[in-house]
ZAFI-348601 format. One record per residue (C-alpha): residue number from 1; residue in three letters; y, z, x. Coordinates in Angstrom, 1 decimal, decimal comma. Each point is the difference from the previous one (the first is absolute). Example, Ala and Ser with C-alpha at 12.3 -4.5 7.8 and 13.67 -1.06 7.14 Angstrom:
2
<num:1 | residuo:ALA | v:-4,5 | w:7,8 | u:12,3> $
<num:2 | residuo:SER | v:3,4 | w:-0,7 | u:1,4> $
This chain:
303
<num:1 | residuo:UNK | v:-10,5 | w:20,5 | u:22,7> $
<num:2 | residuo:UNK | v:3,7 | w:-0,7 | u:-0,8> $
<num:3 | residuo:UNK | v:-0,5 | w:-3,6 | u:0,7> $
<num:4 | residuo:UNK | v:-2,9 | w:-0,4 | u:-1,7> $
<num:5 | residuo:UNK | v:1,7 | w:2,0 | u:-3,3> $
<num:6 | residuo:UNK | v:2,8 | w:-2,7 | u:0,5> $
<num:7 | residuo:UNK | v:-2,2 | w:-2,9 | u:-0,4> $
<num:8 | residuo:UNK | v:-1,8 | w:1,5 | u:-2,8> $
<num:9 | residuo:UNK | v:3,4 | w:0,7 | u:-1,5> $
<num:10 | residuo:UNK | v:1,1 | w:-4,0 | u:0,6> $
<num:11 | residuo:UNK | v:-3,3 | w:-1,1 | u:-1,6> $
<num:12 | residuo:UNK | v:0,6 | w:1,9 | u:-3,0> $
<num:13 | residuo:UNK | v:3,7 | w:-0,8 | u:-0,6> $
<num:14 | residuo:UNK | v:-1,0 | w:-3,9 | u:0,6> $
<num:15 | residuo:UNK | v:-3,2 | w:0,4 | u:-2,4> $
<num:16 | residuo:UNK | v:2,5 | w:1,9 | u:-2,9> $
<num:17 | residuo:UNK | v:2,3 | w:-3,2 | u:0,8> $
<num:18 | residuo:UNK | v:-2,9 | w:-2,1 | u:-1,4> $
<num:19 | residuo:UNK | v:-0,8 | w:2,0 | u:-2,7> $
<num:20 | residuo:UNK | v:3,9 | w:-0,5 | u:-1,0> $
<num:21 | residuo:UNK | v:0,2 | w:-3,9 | u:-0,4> $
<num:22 | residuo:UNK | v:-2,5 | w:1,0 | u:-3,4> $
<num:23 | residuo:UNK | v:3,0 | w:2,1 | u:-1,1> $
<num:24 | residuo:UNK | v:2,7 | w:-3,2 | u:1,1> $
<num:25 | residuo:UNK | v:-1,8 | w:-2,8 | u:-1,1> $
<num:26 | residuo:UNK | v:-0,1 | w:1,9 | u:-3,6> $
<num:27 | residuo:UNK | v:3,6 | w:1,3 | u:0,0> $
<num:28 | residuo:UNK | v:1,0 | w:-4,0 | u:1,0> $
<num:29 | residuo:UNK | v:-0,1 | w:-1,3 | u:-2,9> $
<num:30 | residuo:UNK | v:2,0 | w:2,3 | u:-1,9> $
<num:31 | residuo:UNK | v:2,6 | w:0,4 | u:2,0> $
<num:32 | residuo:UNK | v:2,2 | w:-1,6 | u:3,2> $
<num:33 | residuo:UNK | v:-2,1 | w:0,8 | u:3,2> $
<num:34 | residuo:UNK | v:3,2 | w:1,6 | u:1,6> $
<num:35 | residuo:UNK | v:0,2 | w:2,3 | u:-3,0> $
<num:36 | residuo:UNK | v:-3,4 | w:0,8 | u:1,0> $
<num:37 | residuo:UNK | v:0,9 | w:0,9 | u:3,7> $
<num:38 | residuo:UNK | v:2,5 | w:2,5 | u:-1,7> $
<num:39 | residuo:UNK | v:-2,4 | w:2,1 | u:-1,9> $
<num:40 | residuo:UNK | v:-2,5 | w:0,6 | u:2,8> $
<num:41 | residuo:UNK | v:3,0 | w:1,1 | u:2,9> $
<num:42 | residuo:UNK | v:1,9 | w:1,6 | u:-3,0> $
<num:43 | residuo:UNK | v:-3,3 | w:2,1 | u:-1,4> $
<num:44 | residuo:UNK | v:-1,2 | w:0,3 | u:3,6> $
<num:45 | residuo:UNK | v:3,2 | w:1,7 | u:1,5> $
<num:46 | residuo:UNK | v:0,0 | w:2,4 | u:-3,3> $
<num:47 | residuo:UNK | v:-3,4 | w:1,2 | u:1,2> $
<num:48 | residuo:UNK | v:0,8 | w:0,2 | u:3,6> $
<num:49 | residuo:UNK | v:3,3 | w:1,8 | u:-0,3> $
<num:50 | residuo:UNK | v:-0,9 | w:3,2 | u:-1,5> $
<num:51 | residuo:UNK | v:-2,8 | w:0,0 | u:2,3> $
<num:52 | residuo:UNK | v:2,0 | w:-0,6 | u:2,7> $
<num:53 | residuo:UNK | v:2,2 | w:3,0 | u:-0,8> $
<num:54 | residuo:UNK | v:-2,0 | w:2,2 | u:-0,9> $
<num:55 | residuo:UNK | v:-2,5 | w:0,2 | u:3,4> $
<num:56 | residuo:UNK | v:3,6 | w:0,1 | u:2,0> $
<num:57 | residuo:UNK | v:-0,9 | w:-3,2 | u:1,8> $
<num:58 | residuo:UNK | v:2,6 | w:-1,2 | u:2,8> $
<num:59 | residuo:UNK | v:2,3 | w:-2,8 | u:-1,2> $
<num:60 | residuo:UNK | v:1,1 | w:-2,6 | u:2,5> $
<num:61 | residuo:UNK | v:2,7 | w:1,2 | u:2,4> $
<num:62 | residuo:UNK | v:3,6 | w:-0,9 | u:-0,9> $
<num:63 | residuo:UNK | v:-0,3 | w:-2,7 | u:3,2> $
<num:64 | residuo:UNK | v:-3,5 | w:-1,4 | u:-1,6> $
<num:65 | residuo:UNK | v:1,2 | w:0,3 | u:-3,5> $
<num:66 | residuo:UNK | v:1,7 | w:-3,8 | u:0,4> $
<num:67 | residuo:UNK | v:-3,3 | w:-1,7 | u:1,3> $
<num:68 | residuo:UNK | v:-2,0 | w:2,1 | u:-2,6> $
<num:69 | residuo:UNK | v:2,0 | w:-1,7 | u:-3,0> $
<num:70 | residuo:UNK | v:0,3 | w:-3,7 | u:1,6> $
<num:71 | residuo:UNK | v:-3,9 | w:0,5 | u:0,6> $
<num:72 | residuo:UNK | v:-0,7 | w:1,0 | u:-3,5> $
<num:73 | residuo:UNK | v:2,3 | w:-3,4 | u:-1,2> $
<num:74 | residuo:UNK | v:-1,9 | w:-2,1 | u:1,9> $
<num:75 | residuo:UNK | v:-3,5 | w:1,1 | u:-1,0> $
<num:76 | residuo:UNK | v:0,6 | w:1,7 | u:-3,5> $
<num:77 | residuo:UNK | v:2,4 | w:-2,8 | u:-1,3> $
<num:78 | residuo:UNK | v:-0,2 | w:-3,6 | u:2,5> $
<num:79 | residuo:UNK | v:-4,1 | w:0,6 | u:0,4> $
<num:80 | residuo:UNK | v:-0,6 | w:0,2 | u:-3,4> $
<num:81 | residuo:UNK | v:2,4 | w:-2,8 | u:-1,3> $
<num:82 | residuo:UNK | v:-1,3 | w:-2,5 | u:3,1> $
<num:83 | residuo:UNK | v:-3,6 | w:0,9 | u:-1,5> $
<num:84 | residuo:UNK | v:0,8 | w:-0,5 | u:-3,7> $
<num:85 | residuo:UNK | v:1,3 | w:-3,2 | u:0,9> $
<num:86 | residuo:UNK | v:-2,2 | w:-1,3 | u:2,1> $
<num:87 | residuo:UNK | v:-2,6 | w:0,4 | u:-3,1> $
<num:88 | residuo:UNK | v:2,2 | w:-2,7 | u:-1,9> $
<num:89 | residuo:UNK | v:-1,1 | w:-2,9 | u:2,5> $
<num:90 | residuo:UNK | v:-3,3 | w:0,9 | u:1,4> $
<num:91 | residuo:UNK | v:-3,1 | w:1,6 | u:-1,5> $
<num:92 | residuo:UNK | v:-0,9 | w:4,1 | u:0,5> $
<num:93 | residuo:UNK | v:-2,7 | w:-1,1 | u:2,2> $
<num:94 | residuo:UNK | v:1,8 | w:-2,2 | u:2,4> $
<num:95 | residuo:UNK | v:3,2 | w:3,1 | u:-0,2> $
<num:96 | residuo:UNK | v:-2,9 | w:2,5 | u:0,7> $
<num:97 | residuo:UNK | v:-0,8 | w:-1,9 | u:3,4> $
<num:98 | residuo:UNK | v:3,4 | w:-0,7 | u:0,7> $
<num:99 | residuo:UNK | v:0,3 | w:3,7 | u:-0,2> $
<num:100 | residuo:UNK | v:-3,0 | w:0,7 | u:1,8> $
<num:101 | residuo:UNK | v:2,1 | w:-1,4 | u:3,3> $
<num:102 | residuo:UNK | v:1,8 | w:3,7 | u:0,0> $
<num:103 | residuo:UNK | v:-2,1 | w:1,4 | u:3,0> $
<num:104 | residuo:UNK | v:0,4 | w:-3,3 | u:1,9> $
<num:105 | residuo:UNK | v:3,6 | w:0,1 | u:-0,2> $
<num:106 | residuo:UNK | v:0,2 | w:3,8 | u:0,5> $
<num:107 | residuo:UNK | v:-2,4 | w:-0,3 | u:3,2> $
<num:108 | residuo:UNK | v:2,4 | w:-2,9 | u:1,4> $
<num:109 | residuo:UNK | v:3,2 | w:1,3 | u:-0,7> $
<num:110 | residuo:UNK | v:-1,2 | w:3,8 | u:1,3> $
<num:111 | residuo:UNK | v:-0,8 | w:-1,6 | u:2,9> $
<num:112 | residuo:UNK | v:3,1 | w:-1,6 | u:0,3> $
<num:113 | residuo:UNK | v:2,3 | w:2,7 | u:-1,0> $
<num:114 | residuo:UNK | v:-2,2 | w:3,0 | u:2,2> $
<num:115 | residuo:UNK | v:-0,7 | w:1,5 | u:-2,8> $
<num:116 | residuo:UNK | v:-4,2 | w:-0,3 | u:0,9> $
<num:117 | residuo:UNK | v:-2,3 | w:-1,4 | u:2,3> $
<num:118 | residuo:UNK | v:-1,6 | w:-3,8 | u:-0,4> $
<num:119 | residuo:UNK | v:-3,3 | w:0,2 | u:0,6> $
<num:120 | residuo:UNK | v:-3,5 | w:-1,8 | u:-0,3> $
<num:121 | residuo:UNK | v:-1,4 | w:2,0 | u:-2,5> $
<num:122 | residuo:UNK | v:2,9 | w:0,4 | u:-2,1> $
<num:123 | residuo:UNK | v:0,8 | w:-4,1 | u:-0,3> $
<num:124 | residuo:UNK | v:-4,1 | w:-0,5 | u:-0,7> $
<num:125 | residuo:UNK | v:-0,1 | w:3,1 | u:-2,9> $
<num:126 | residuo:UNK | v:3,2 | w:-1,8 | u:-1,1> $
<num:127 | residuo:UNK | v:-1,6 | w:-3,5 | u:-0,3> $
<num:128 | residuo:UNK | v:-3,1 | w:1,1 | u:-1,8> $
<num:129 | residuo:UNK | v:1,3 | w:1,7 | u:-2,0> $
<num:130 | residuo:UNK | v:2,5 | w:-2,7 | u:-1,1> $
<num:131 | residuo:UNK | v:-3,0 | w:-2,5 | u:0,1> $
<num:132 | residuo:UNK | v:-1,8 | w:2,3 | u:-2,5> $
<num:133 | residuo:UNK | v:2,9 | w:0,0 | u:-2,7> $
<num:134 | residuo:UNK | v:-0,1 | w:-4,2 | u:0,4> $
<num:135 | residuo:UNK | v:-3,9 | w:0,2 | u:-0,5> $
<num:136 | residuo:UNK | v:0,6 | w:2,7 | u:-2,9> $
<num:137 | residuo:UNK | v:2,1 | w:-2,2 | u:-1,4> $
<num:138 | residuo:UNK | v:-1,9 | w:-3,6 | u:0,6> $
<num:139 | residuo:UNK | v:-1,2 | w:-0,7 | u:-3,3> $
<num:140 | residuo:UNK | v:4,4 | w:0,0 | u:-1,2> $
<num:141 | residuo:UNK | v:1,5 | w:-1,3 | u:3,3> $
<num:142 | residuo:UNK | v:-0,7 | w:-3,2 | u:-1,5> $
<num:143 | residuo:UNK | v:1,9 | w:-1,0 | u:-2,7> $
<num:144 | residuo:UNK | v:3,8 | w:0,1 | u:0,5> $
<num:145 | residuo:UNK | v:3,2 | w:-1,0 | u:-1,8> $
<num:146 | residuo:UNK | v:2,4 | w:-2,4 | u:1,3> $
<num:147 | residuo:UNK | v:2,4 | w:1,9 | u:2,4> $
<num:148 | residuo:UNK | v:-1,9 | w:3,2 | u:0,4> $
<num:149 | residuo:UNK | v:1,1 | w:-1,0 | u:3,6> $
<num:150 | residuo:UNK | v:3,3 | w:2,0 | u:-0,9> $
<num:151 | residuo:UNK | v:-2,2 | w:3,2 | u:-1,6> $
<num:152 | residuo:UNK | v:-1,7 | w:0,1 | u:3,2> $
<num:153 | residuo:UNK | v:2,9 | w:0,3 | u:2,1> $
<num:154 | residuo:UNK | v:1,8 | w:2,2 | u:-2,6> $
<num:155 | residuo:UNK | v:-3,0 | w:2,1 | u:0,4> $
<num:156 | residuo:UNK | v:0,1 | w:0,3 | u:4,1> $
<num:157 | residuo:UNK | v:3,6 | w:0,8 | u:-0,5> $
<num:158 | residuo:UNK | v:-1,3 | w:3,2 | u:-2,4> $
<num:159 | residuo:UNK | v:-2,9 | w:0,8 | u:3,1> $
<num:160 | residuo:UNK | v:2,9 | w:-0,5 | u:2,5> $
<num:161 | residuo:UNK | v:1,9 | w:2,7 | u:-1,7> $
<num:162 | residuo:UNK | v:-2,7 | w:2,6 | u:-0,2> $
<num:163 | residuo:UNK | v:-0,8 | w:-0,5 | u:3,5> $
<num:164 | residuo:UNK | v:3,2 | w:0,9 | u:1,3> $
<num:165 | residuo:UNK | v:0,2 | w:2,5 | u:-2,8> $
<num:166 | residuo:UNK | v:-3,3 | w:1,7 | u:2,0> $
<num:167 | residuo:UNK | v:1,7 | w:-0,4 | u:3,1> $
<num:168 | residuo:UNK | v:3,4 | w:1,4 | u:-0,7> $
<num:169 | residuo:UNK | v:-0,7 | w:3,0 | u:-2,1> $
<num:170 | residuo:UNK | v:-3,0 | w:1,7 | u:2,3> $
<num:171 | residuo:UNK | v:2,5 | w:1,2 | u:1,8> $
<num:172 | residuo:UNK | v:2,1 | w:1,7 | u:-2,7> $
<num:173 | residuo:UNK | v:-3,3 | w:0,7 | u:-1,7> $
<num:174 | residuo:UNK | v:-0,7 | w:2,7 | u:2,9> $
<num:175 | residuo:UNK | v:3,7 | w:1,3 | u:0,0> $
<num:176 | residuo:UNK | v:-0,5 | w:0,8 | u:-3,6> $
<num:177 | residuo:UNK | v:-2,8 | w:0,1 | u:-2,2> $
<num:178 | residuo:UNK | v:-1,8 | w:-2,7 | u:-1,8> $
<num:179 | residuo:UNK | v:0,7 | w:0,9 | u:-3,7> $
<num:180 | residuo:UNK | v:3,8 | w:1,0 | u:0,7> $
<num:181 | residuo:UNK | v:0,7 | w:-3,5 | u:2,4> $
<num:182 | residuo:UNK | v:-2,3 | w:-2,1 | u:-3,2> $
<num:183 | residuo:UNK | v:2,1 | w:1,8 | u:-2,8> $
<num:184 | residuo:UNK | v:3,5 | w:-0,7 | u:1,7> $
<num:185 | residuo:UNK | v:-1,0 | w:-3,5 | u:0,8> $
<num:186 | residuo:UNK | v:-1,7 | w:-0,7 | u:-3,6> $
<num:187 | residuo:UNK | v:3,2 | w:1,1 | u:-1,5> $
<num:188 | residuo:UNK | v:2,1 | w:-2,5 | u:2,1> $
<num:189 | residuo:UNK | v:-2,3 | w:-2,9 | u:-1,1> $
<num:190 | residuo:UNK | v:-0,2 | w:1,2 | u:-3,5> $
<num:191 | residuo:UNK | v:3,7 | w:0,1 | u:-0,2> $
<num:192 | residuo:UNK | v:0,1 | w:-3,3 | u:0,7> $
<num:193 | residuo:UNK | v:-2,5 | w:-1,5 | u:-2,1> $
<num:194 | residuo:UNK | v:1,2 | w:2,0 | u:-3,1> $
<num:195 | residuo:UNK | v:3,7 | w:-1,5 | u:0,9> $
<num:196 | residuo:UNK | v:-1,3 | w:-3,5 | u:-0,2> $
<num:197 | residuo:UNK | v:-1,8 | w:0,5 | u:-3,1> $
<num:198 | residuo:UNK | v:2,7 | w:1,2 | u:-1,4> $
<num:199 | residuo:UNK | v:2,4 | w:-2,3 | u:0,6> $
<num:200 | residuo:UNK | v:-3,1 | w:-2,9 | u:-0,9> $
<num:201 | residuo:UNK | v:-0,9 | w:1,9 | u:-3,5> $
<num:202 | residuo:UNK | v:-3,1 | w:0,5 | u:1,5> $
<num:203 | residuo:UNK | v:-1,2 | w:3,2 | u:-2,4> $
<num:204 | residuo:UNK | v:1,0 | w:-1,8 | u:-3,4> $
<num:205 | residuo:UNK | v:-3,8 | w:-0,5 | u:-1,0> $
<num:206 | residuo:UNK | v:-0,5 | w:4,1 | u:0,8> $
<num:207 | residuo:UNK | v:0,8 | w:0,2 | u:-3,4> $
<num:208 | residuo:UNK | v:-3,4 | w:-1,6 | u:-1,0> $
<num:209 | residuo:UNK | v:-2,2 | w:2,3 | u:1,8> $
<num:210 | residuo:UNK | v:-3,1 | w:1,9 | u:-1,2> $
<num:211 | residuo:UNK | v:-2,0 | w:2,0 | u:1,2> $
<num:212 | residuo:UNK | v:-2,1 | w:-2,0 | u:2,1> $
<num:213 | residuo:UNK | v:3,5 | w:-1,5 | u:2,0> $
<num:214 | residuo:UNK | v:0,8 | w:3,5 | u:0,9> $
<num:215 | residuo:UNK | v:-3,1 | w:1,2 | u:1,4> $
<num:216 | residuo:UNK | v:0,2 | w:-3,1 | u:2,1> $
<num:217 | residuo:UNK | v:3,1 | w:0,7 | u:1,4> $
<num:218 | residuo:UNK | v:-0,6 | w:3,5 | u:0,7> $
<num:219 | residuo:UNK | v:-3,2 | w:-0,8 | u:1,9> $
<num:220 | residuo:UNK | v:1,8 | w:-2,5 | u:2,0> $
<num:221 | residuo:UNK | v:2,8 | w:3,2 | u:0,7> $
<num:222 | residuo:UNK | v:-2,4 | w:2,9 | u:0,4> $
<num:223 | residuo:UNK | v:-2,8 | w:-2,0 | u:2,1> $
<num:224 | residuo:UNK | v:1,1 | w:-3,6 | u:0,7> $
<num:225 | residuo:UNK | v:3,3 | w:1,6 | u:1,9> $
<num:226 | residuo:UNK | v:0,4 | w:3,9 | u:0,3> $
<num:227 | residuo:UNK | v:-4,0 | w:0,4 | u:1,2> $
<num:228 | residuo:UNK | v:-0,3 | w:-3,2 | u:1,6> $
<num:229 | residuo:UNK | v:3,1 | w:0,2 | u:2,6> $
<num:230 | residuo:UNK | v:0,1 | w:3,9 | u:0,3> $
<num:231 | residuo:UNK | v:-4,0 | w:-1,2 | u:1,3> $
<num:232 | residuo:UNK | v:2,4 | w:-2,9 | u:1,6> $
<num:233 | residuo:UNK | v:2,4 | w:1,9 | u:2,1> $
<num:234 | residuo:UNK | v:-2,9 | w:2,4 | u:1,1> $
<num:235 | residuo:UNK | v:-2,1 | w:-2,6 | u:1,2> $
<num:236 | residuo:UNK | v:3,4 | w:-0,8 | u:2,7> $
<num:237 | residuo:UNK | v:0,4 | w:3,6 | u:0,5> $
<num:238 | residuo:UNK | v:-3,6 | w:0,0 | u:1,4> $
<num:239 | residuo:UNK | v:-1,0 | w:-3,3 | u:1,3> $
<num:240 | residuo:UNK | v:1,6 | w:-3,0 | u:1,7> $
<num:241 | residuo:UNK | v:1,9 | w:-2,7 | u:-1,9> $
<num:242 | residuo:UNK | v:-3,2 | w:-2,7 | u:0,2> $
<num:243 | residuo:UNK | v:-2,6 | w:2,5 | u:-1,0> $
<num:244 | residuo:UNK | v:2,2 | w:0,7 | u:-3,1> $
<num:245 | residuo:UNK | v:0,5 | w:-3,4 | u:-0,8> $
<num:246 | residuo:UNK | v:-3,5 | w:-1,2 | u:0,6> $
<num:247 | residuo:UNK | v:-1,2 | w:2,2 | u:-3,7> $
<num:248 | residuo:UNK | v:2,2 | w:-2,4 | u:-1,7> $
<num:249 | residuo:UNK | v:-3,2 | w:-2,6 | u:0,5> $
<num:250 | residuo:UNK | v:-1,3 | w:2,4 | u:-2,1> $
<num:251 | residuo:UNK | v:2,2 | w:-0,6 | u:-3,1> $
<num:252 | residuo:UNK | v:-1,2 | w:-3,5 | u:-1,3> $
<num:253 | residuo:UNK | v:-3,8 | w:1,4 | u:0,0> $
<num:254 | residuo:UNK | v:0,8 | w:3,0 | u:-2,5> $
<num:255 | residuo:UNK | v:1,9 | w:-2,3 | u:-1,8> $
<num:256 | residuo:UNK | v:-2,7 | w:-2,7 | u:-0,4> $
<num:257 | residuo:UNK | v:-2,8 | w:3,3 | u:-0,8> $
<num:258 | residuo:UNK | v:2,6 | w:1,8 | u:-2,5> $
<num:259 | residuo:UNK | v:0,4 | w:-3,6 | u:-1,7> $
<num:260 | residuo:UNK | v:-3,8 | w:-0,8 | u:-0,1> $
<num:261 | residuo:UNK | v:-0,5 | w:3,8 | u:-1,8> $
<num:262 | residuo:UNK | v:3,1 | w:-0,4 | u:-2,2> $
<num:263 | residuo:UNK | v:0,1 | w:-3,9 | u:-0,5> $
<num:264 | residuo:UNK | v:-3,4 | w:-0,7 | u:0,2> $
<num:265 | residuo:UNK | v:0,8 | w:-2,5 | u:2,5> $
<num:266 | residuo:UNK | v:-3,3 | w:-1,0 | u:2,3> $
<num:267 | residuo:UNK | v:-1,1 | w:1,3 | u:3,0> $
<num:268 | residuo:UNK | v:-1,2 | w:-2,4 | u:2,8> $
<num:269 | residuo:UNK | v:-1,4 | w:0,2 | u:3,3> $
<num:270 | residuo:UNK | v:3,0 | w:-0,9 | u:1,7> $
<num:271 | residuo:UNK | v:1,5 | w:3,3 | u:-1,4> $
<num:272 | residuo:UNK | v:-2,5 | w:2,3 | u:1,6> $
<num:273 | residuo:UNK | v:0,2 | w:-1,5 | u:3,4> $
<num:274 | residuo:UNK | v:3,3 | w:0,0 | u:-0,2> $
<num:275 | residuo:UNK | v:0,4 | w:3,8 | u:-0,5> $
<num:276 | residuo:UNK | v:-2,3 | w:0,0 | u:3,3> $
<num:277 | residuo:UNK | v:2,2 | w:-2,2 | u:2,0> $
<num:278 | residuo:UNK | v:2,6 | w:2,4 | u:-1,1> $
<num:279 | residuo:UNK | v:-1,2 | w:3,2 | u:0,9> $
<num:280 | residuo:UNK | v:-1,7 | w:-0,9 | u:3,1> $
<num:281 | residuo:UNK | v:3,4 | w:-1,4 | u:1,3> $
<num:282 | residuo:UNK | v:1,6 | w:2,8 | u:-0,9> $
<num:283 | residuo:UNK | v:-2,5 | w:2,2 | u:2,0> $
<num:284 | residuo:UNK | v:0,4 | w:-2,1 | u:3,2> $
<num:285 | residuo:UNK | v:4,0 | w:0,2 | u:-0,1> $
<num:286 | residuo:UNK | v:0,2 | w:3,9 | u:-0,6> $
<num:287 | residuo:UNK | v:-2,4 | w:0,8 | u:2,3> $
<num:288 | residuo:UNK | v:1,9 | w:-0,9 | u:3,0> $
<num:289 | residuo:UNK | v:2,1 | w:2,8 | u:0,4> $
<num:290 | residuo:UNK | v:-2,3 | w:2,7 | u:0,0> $
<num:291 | residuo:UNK | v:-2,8 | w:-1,7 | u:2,9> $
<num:292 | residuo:UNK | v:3,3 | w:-0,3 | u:1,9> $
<num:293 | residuo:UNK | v:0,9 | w:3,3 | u:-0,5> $
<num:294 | residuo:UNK | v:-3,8 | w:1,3 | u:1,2> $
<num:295 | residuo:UNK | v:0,9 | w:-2,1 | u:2,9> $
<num:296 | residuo:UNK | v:2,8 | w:1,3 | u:1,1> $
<num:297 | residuo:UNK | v:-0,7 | w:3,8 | u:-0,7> $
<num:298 | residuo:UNK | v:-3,4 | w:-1,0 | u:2,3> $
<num:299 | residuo:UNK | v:2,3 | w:-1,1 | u:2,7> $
<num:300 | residuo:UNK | v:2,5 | w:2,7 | u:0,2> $
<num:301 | residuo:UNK | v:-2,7 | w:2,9 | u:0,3> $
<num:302 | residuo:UNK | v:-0,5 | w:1,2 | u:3,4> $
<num:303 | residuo:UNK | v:-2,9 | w:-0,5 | u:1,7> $
């Protein structure tokens, strides 16, 4: 049940992710995108920290404390500026599949680094699931501006980080607890961005802000950061580095839902088996673990 909690837990963090880019894509235009990374970490450590403190959580050990912080820098502050650039040269459909290469890279670089098993039914959940997001996304694949070559790779540097962000903090995760390890590595990563805004007079146009701006930004705190990686860091606590990772297939298909109930954009076929592809891959690669388990508790009873 604790693995299949932590999936459920990934799935909902990646599908709150997608609900998100509504919030971004409204914020962007109002203000610099690395402003916007700012607000969510900032708002989303205010939530977490009281919370944090007052269910007595454990903090990261004085010896983890140094790996908590670099984690948090690289995916609270590099992941989110590699992503907002990468937007500049591609389009969010071609960045959403580059993205969508997170479990592949967290399958093959677990393998490599011990962290989890390669196996057959992982790589083929992976691999449908990714085809899914590419048939999701068919119907905008097509059209691309000159050099989104560069917001492609820009975007697989982003997905890099995150996977070794999954890989590296599971371990800490389980030393700690998942809303005291998030809250000390969102505050390293908001530090950071808020420094560089800063110093780039990022929050001049704050000053322009209704109503409307606000509620934006505290969505993109309250759900788009403190909901979405507390679910984040659970997920790890819980599951293996690949099953996390897989959800995030699931992040381009809320956003394409929320943006045909909000936008009025159109729904097409390619959509719906898309969000099949999707969920059936994600059902073969999180499946593995617990057949191998029957196996294995089978063998060891006595006969």
């Amino acid at each position: 049940m604790g693995e299949i909690f932590g999936v459920f837990a990934a799935v909902l963090s990646s599908a709150l992710g997608g609900t998100s880019i509504g919030a971004t894509r409204y914020l962007v235009g109002s203000i610099d995108p690395l402003a916007i990374g700012s607000f969510r970490f900032s708002i989303g450590l205010l939530l977490l920290l009281p919370l944090a403190l007052l269910r007595g959580d454990r903090w990261p050990t004085r010896g983890d404390r140094a790996a908590a912080v670099a984690l948090g820098i690289l995916f609270f502050a590099l992941f989110p500026i590699l992503f907002n650039a990468s937007l500049i040269f591609t389009t969010a459909a071609r960045g959403a599949l580059a993205l969508s290469t997170l479990p592949l890279l967290s399958l093959v670089i677990g393998a490599a680094l011990g962290a989890e098993a390669l196996t057959w039914r992982k790589s083929v959940g992976v691999v449908i699931a990714t085809l899914g997001v590419a048939v999701a996304l068919l119907s905008d694949l097509t059209s691309a501006p000159s050099g989104a070559w560069r917001g492609d790779l820009l975007m697989m540097a982003a997905a890099l980080c995150m996977a070794f962000y999954g890989i590296w903090s599971k371990p800490l995760i389980r030393r700690s607890s998942p809303i005291a390890f998030t809250t000390m590595s969102m505050a390293a990563g908001a530090a950071c961005l808020v420094l560089l805004s800063s110093i780039r007079g990022s929050f001049a146009p704050v000053a322009g802000w209704g109503a409307p701006q606000w509620l934006a930004a505290f969505y993109l705190g309250a759900f788009g950061a403190a909901l979405t990686f507390y679910l984040w860091a659970l997920a790890l606590e819980r599951t293996t580095p690949t099953r996390v990772a897989i959800s995030v297939t699931v992040n381009p298909i809320t956003a394409s839902l929320v943006g045909a109930w909000l936008l009025n954009e159109p729904l097409r076929w390619n959509l719906a088996a898309g969000i099949v592809a999707v969920f059936a891959g994600i059902w073969i690669a999180t499946t593995t673990r617990r057949r191998a388990e029957g196996a294995s508790a089978s063998a060891s009873r006595p006969t």
